[in-house]
Backbone bond lengths (Angstrom), bond angles and torsions (degrees), N, CA, C in turn:
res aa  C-N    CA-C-N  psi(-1)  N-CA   C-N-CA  omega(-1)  CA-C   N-CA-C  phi
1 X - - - 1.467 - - 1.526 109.46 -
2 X 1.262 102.36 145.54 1.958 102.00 -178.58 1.315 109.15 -71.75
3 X 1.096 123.35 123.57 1.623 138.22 151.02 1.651 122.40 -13.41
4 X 1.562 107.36 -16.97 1.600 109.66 -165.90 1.188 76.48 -104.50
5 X 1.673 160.60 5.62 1.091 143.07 134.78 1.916 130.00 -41.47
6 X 1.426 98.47 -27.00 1.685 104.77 174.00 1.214 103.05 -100.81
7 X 1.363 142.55 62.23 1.412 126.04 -170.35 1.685 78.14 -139.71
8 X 1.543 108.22 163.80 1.647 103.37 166.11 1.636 107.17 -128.65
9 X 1.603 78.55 157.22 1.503 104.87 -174.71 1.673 123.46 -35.49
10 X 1.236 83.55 149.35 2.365 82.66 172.96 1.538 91.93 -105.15
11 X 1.218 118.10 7.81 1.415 117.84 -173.86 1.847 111.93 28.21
12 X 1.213 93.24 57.53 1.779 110.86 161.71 1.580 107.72 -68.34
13 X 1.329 125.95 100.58 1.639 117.61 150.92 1.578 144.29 -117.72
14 X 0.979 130.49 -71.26 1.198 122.46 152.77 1.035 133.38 -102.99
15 X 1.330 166.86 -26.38 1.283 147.84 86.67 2.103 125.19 41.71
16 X 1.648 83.23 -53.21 1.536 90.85 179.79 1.595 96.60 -94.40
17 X 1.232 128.03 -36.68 1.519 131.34 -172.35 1.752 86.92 -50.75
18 X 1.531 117.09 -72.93 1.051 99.45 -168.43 1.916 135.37 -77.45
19 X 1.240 86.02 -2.61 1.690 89.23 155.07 1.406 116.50 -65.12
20 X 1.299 127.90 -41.32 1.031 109.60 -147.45 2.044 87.53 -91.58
21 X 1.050 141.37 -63.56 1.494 135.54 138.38 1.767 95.40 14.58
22 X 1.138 117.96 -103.02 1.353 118.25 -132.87 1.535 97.98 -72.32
23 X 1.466 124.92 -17.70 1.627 129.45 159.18 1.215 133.28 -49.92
24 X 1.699 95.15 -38.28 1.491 107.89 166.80 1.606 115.61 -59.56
25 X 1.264 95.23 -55.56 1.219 106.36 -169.86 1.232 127.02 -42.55
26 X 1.853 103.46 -51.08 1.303 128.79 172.18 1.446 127.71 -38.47
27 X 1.735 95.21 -56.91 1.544 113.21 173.23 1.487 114.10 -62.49
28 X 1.616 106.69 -63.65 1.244 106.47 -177.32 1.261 126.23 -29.15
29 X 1.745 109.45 -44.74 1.865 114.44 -162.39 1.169 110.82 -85.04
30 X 1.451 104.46 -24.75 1.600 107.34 173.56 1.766 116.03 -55.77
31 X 1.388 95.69 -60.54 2.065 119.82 173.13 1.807 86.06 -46.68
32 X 0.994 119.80 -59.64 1.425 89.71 -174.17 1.513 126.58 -74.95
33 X 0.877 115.26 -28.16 1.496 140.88 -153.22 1.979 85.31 -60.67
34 X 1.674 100.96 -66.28 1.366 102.51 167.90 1.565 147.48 -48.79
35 X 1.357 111.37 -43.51 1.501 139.54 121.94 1.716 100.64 7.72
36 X 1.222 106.06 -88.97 1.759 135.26 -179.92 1.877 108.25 -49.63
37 X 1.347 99.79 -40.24 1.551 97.80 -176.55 1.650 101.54 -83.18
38 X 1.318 129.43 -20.90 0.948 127.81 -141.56 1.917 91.28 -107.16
39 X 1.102 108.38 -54.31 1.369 112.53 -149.17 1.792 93.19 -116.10
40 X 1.281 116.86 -22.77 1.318 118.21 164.85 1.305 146.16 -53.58
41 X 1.515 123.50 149.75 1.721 106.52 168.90 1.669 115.46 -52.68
42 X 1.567 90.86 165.08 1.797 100.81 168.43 1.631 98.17 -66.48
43 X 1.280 146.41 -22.48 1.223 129.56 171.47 1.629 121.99 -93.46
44 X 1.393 115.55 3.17 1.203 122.26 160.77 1.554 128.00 -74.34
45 X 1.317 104.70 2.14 1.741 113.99 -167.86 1.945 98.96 -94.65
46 X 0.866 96.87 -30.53 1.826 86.88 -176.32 2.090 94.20 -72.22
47 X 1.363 125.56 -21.48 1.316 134.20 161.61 1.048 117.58 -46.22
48 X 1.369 106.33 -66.53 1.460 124.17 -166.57 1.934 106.41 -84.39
49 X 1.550 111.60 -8.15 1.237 109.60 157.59 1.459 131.76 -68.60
50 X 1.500 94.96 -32.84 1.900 99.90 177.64 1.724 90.68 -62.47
51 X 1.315 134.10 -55.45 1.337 106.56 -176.43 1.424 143.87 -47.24
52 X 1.030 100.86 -0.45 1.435 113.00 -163.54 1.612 98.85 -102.21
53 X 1.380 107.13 -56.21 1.176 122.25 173.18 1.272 127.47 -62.18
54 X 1.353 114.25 3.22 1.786 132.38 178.18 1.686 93.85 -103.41
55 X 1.561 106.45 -71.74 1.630 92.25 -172.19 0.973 119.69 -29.20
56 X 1.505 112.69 -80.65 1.722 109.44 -134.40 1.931 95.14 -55.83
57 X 1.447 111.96 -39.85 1.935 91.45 -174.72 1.250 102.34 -49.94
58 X 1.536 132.71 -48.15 0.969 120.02 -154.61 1.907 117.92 -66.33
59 X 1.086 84.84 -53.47 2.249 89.45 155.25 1.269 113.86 -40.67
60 X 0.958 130.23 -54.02 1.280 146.84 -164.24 1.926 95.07 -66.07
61 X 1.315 117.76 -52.55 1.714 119.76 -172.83 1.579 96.66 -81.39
62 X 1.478 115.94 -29.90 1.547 102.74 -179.73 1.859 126.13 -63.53
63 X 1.717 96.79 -38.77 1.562 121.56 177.95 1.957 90.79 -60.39
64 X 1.366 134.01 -51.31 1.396 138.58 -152.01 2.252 79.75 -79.19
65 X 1.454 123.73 -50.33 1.309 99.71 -169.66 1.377 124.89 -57.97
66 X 1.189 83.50 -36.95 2.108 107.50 -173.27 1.105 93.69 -39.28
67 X 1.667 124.35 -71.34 1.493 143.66 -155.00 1.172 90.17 -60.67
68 X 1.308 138.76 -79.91 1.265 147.92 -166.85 2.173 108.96 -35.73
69 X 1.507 102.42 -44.76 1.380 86.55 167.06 1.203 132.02 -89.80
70 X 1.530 132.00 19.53 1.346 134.36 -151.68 1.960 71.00 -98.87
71 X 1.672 106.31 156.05 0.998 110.51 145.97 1.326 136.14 -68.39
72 X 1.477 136.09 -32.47 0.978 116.80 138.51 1.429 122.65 -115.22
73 X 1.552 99.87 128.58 1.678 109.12 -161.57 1.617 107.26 -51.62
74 X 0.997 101.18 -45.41 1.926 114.77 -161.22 1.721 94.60 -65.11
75 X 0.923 117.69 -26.93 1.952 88.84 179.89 1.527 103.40 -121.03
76 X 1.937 101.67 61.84 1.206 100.54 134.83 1.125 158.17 -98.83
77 X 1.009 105.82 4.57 1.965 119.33 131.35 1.513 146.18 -19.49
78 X 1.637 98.11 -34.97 1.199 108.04 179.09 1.663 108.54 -86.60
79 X 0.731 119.13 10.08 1.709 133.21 165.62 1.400 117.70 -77.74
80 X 1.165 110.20 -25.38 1.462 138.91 178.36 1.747 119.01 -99.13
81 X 1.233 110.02 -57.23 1.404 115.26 -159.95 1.574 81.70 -148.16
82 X 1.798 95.50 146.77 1.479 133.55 -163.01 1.699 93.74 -91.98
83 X 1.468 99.20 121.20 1.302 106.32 -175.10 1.804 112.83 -70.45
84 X 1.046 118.02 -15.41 2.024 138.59 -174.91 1.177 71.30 -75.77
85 X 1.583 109.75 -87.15 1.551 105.54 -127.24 1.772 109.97 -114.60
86 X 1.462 110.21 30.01 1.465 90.30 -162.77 1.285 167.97 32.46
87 X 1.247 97.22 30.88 0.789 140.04 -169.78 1.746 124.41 -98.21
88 X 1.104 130.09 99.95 1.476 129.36 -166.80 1.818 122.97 -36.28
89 X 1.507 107.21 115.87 1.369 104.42 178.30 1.257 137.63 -87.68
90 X 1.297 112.93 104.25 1.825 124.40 -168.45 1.017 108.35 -133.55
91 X 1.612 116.43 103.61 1.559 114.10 131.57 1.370 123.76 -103.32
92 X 1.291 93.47 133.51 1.738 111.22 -174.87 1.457 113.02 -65.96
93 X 1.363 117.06 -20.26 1.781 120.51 -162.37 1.218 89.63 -103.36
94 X 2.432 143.22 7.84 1.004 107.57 154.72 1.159 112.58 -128.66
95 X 1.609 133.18 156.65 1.463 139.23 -146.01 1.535 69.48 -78.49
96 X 1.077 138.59 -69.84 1.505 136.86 -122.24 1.502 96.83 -61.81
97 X 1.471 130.26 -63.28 1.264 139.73 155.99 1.376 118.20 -29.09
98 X 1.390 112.09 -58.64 1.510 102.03 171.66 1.496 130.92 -63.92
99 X 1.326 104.24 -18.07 1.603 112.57 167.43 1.429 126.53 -81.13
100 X 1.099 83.11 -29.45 2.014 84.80 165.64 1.270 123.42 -70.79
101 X 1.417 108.48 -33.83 1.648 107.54 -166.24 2.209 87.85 -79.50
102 X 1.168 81.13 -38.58 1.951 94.25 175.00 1.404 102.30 -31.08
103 X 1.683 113.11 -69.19 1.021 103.34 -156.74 1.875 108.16 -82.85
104 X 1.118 124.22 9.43 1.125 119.14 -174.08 1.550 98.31 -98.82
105 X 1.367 123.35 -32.00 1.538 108.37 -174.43 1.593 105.91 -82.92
106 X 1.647 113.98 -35.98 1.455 100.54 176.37 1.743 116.71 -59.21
107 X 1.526 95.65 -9.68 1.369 88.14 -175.13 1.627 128.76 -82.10
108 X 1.784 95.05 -7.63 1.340 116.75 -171.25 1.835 114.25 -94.69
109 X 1.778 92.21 -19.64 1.654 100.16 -179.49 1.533 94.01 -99.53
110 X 1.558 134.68 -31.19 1.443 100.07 165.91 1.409 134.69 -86.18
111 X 1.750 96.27 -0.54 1.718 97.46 159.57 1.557 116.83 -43.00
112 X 1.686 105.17 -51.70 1.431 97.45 -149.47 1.740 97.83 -96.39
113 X 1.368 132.25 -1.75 1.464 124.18 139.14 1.487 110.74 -50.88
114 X 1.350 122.67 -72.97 1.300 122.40 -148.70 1.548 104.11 -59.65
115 X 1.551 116.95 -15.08 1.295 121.69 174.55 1.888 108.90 -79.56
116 X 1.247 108.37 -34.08 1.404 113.47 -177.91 1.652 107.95 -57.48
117 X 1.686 109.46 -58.54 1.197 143.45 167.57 1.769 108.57 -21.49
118 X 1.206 110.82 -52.58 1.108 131.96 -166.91 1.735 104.72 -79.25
119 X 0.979 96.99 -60.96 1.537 99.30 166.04 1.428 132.19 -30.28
120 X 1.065 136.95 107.81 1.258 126.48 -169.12 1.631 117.12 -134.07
121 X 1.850 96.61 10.15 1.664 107.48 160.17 1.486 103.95 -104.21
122 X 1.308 118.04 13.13 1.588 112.53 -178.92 1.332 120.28 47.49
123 X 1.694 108.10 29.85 1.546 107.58 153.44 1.277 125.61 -65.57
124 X 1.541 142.84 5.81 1.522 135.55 -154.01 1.616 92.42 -175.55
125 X 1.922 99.87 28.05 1.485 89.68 172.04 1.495 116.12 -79.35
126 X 1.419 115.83 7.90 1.026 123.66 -177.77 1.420 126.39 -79.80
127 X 1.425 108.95 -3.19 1.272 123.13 158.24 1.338 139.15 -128.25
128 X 1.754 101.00 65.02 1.241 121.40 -156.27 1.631 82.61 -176.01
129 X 1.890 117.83 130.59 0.885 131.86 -163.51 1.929 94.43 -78.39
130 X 1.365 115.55 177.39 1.332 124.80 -26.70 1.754 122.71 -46.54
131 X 0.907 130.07 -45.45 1.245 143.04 -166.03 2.123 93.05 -23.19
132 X 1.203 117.94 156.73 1.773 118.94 -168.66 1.517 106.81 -86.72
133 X 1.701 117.74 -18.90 1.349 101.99 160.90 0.982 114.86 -98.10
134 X 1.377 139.96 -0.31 1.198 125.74 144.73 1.173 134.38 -55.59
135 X 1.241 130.82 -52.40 1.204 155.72 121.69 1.984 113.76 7.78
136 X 1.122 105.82 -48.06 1.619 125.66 -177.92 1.806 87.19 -73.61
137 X 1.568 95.70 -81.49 2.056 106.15 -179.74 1.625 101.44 -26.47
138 X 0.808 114.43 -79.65 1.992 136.80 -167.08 1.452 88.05 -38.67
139 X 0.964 128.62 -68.13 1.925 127.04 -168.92 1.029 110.62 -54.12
140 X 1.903 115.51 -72.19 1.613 110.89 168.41 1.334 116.74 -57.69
141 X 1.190 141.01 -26.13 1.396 125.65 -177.95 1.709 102.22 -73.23
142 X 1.600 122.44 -54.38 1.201 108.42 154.80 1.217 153.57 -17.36
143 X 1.546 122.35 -52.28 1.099 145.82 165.72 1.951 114.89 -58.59
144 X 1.334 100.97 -38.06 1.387 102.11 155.17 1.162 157.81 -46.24
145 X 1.927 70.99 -50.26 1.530 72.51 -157.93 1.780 100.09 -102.65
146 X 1.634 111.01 13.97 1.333 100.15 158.51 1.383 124.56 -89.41
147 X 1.688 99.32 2.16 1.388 106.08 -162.79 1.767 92.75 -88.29
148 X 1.481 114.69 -36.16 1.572 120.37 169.68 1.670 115.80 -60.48
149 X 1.359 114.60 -35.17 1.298 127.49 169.26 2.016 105.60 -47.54
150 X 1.709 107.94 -65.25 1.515 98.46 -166.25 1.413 118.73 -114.00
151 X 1.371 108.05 17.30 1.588 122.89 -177.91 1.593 101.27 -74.21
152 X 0.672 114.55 -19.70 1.452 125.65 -161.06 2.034 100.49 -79.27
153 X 0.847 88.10 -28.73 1.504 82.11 -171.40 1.974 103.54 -100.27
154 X 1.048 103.35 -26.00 1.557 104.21 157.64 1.467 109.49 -56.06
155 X 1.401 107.76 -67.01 1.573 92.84 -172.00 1.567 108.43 -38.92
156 X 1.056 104.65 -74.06 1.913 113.68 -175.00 1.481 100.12 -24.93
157 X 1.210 134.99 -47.25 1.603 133.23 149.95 0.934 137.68 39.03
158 X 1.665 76.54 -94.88 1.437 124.22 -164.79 1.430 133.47 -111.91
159 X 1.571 91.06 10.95 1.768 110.69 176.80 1.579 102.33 -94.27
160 X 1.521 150.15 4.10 1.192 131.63 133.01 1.768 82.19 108.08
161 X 1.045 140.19 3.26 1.725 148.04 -168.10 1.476 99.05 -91.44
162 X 1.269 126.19 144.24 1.409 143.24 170.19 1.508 110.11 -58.62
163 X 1.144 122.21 107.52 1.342 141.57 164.00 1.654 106.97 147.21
164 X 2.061 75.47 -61.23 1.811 86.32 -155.19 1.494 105.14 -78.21
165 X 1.724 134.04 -15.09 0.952 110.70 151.45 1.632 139.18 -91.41
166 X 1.251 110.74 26.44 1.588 113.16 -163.05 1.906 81.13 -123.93
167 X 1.364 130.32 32.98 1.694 123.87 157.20 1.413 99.00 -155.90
168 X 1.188 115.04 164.91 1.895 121.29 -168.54 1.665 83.67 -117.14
169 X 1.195 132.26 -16.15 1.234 123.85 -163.05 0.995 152.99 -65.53
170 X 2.083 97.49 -33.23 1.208 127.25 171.02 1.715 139.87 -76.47
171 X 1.682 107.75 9.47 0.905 121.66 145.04 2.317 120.67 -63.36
172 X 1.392 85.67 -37.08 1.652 108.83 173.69 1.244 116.10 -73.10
173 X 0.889 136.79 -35.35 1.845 146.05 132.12 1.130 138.11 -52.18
174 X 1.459 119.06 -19.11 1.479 113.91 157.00 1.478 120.16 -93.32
175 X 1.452 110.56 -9.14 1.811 119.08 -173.91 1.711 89.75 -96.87
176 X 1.330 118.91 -33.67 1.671 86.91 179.49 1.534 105.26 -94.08
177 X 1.497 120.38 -21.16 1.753 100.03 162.31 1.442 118.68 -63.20
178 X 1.739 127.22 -15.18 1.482 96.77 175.49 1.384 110.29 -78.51
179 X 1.308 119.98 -35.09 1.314 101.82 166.84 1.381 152.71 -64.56
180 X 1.483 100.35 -29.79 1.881 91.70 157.57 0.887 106.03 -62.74
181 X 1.964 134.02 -35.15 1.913 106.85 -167.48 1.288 98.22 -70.60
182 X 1.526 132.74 -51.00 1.617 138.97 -169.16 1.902 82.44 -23.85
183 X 1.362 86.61 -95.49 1.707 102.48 -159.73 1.889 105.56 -36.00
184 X 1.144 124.58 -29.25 1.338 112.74 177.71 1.703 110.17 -66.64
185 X 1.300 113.25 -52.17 1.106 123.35 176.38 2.009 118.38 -41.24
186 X 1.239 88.23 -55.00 1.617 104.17 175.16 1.878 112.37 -68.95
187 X 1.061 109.10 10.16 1.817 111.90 -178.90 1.684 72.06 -131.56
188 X 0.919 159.97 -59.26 1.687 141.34 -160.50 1.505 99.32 -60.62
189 X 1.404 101.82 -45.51 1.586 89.55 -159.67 1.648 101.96 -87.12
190 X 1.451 125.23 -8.58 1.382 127.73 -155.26 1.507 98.43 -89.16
191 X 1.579 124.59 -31.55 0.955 98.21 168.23 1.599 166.63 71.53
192 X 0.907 105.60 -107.58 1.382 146.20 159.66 1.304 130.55 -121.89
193 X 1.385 107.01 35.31 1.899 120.37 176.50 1.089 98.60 -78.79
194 X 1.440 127.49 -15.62 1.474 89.71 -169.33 2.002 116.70 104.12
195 X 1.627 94.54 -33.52 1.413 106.34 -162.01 1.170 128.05 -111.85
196 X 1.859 121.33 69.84 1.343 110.05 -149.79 1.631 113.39 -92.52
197 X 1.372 100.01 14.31 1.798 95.29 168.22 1.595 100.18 -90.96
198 X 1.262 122.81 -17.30 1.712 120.13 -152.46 1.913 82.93 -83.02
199 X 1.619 106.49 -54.54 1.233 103.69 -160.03 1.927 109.63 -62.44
200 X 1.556 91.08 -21.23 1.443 80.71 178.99 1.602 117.46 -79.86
201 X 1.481 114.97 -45.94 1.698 101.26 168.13 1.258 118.64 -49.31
202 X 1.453 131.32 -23.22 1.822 123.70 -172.33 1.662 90.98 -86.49
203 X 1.357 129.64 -12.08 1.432 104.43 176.50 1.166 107.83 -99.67
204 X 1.749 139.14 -23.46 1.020 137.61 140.47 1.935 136.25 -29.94
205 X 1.529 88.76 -28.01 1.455 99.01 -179.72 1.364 110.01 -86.97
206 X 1.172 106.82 -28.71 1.547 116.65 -160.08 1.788 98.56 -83.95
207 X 0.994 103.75 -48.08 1.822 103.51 -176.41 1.126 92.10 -58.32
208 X 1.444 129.96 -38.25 1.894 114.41 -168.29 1.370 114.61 -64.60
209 X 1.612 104.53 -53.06 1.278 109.28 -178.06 1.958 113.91 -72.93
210 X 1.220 121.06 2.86 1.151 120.65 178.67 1.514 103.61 -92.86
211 X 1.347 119.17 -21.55 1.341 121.83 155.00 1.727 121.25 -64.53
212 X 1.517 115.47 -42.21 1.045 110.63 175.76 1.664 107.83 -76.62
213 X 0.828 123.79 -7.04 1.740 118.74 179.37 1.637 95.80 -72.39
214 X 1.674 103.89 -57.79 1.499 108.89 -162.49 1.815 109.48 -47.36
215 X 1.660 110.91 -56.50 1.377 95.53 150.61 1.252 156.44 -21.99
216 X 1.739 101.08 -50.89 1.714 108.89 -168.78 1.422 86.55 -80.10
217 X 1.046 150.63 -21.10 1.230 155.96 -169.26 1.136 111.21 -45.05
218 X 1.907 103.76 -87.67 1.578 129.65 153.13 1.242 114.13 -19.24
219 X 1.456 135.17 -46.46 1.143 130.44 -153.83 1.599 94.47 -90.32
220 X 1.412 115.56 -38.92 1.352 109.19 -175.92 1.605 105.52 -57.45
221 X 1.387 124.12 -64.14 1.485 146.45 -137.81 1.913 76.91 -66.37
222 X 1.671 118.87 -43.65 1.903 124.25 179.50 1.260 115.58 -51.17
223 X 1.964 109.76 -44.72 1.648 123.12 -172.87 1.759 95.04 -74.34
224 X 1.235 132.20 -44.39 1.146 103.87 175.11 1.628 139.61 -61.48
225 X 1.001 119.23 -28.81 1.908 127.28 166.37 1.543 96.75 83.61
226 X 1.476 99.58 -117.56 1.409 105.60 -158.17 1.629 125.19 -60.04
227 X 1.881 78.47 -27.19 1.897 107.20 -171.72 1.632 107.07 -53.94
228 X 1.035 114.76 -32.42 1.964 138.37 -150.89 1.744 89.40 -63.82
229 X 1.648 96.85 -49.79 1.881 94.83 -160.44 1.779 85.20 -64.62
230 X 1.308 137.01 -52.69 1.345 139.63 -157.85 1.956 93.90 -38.80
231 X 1.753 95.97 -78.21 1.325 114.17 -176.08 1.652 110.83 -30.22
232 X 1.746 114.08 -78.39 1.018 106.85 -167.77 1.633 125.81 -77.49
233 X 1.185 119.81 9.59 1.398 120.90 150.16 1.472 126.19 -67.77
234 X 1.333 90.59 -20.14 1.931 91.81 -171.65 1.621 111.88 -106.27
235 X 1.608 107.82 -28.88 1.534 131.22 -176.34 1.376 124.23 -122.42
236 X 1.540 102.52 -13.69 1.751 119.42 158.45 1.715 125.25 0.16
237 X 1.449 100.16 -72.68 1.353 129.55 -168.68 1.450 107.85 -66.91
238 X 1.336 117.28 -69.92 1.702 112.80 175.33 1.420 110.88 -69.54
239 X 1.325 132.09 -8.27 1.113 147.74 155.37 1.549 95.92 -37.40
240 X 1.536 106.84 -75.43 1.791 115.86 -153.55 1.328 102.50 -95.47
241 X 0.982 110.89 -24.64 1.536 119.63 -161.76 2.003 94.69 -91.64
242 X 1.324 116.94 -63.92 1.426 86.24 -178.98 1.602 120.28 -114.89
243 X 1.177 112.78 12.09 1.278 120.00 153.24 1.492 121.86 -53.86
244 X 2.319 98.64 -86.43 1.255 101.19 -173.97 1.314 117.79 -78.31
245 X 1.682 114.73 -38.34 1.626 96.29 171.59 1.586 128.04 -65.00
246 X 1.225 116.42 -49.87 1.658 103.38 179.82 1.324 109.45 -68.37
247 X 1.276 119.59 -45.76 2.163 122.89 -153.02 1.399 86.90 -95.39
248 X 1.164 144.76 16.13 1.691 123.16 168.23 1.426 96.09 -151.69
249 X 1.877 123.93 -71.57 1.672 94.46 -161.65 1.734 124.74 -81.45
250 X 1.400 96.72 -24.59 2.065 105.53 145.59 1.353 106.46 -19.28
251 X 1.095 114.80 -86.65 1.768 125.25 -155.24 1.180 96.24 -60.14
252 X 1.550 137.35 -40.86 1.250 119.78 -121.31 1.880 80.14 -95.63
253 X 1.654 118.67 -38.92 1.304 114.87 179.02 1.199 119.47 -73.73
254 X 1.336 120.86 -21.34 1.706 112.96 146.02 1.428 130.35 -42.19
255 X 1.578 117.58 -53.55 0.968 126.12 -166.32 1.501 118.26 -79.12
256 X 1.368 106.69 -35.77 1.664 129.21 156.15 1.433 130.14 -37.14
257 X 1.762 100.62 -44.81 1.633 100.35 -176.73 1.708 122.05 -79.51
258 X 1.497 103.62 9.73 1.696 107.10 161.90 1.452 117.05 116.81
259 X 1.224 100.16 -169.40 1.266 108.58 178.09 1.675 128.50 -65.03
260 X 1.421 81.90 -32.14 1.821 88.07 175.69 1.409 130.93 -93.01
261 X 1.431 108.93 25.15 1.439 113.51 153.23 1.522 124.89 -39.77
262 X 1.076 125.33 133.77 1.479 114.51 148.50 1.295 146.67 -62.25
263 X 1.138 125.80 145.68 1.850 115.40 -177.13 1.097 123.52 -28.45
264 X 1.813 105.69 -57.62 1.277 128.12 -163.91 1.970 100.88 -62.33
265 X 1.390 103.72 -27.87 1.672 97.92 172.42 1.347 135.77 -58.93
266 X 1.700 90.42 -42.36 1.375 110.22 172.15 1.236 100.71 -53.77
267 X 1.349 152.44 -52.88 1.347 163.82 -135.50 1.599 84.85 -58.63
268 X 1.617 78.13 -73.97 1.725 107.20 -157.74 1.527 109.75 -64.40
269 X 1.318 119.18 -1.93 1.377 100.41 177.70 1.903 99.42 -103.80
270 X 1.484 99.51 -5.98 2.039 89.39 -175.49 1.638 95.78 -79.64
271 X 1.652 105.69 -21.71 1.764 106.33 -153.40 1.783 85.65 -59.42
272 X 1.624 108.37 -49.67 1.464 118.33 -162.40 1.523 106.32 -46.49
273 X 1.626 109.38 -67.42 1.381 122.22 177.36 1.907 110.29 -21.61
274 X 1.327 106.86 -68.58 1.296 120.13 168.97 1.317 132.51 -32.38
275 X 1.542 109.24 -63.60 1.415 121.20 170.73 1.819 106.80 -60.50
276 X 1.170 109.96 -32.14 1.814 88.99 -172.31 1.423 81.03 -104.92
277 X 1.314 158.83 -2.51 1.312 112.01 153.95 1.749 124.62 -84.51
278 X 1.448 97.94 -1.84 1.998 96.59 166.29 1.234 106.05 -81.08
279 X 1.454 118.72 -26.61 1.922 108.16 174.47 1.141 107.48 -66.38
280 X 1.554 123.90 -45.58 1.191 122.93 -154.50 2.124 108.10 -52.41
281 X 1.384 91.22 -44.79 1.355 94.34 174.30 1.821 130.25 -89.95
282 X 1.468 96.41 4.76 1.257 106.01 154.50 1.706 130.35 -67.87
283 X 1.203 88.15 -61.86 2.059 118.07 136.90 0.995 85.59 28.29
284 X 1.707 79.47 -115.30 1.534 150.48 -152.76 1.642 92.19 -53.99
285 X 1.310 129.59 -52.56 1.624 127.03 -173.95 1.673 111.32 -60.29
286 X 1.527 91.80 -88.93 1.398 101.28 178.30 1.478 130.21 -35.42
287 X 1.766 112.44 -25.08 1.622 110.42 -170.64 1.476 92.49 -85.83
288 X 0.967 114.69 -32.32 2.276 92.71 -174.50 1.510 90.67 -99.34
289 X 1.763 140.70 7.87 1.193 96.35 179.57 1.836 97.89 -100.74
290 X 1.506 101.09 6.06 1.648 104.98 177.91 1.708 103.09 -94.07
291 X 1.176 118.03 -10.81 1.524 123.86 -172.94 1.915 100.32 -65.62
């Protein structure tokens, strides 16, 4: 039996379940959102606006969970800045540290989208691509916020806990589940954008990468070995049952049978996407933090 079986709990539960969910999300829609401004039609931007307009709240509720699970909420600060010397706190060699400062700068480049976003006399379109500081924002905020998207599963890592440290993978499983949910999310809410080439590449993207999830999956459930029979005896079922059948091969034969779906399908195949990627990290939490 693996050794990260005698280790004890950080007792992570819901709070962190849904941090790590609504982070994805955050990052993901943003990475796309830019994507859309960048490489998109002129009618793909009211698309690629719901992304904008999803992050920053969503940063904004992730920074309020964090706090909320620290034992004591009030010095969460010191994650940031050195309580001696005031001095800013960074170590680079740990995810946990690096995700904080993560989530504080993505939180500062989708401030000033979600402010652009908002705009709708195009006073502050200047920070919102194409324009070159937008363009600057959109990249670094990008770069973030995929890093908030799959950092998350590194940390889990590197905490020495049964699952998440006996595979390297699941950092690789939470960056391609934020993006199928991102992009599902952005065809629920898109809607009525206006933008039916945008909505059609994000459902095109999403079936691909819902293939590559189903993979990284396998490979994880392979990288674990002996651990796998532990896991899926105890977490098996919502494992297959609402992971891969509803949140991956659901969608993927929705999304497969063509063009002539109905709206209302599309609906139902982002709702699916969604629901098995919040199990997925229900999963993944609760089974090693009950181990």
């Amino acid at each position: 039996m693996s050794s990260t079986f005698f280790t004890a709990s950080p007792e992570w539960r819901w709070l962190i379940i849904l941090y790590f969910f609504i982070g994805g999300l955050a990052g993901g829609c943003y990475f796309l959102a830019v994507l859309l401004d960048l490489f998109g039609r002129p009618t793909d931007r009211r698309l690629a606006r719901l992304g904008y307009l999803v992050a920053f709240p969503g940063v904004a509720v992730c920074g309020l969970l964090l706090t909320l699970d620290l034992t004591r909420p009030e010095r969460f600060w010191h994650m940031l800045i050195q309580s001696g010397t005031w001095r800013p706190m960074l170590k680079v060699y740990s995810p946990m540290s690096a995700g904080a400062w993560c989530l504080l700068l993505f939180g500062g480049f989708s401030l000033l989208s979600f402010v652009a976003a908002l705009d709708e006399r195009g006073r502050f379109a200047a920070l919102r691509p194409p324009s070159p500081l937008g363009v600057l924002i959109g990249v670094l905020g990008g770069i973030f916020g995929a890093f908030l998207a799959g950092y998350t599963g590194v940390l889990l890592s590197v905490t020495n806990r049964p699952i998440w440290a006996d595979t390297h993978l699941l950092g690789l499983v939470f960056l391609v589940s934020a993006a199928s949910t991102s992009a599902a999310l952005l065809v629920l809410l898109g809607a009525g954008s206006g933008s039916p080439g945008g909505l059609r590449a994000l459902s095109r993207f999403d079936s691909w990468v819902l293939v590559l999830e189903l993979v990284a999956l396998i490979g994880l459930v392979i990288s674990l070995g002996s651990v796998a029979t532990v896991w899926l005896s105890a977490w098996g079922a919502l494992l297959f049952v609402g992971v891969v059948l509803v949140g991956i091969l659901a969608p993927l034969a929705l999304y497969w049978r063509g063009r002539g779906v109905p709206a209302g399908s599309h609906a139902l195949t982002s709702i699916l996407v969604l629901i098995g990627g919040f199990l997925l990290r229900v999963v993944v939490v609760l089974s090693s933090d009950g181990a």
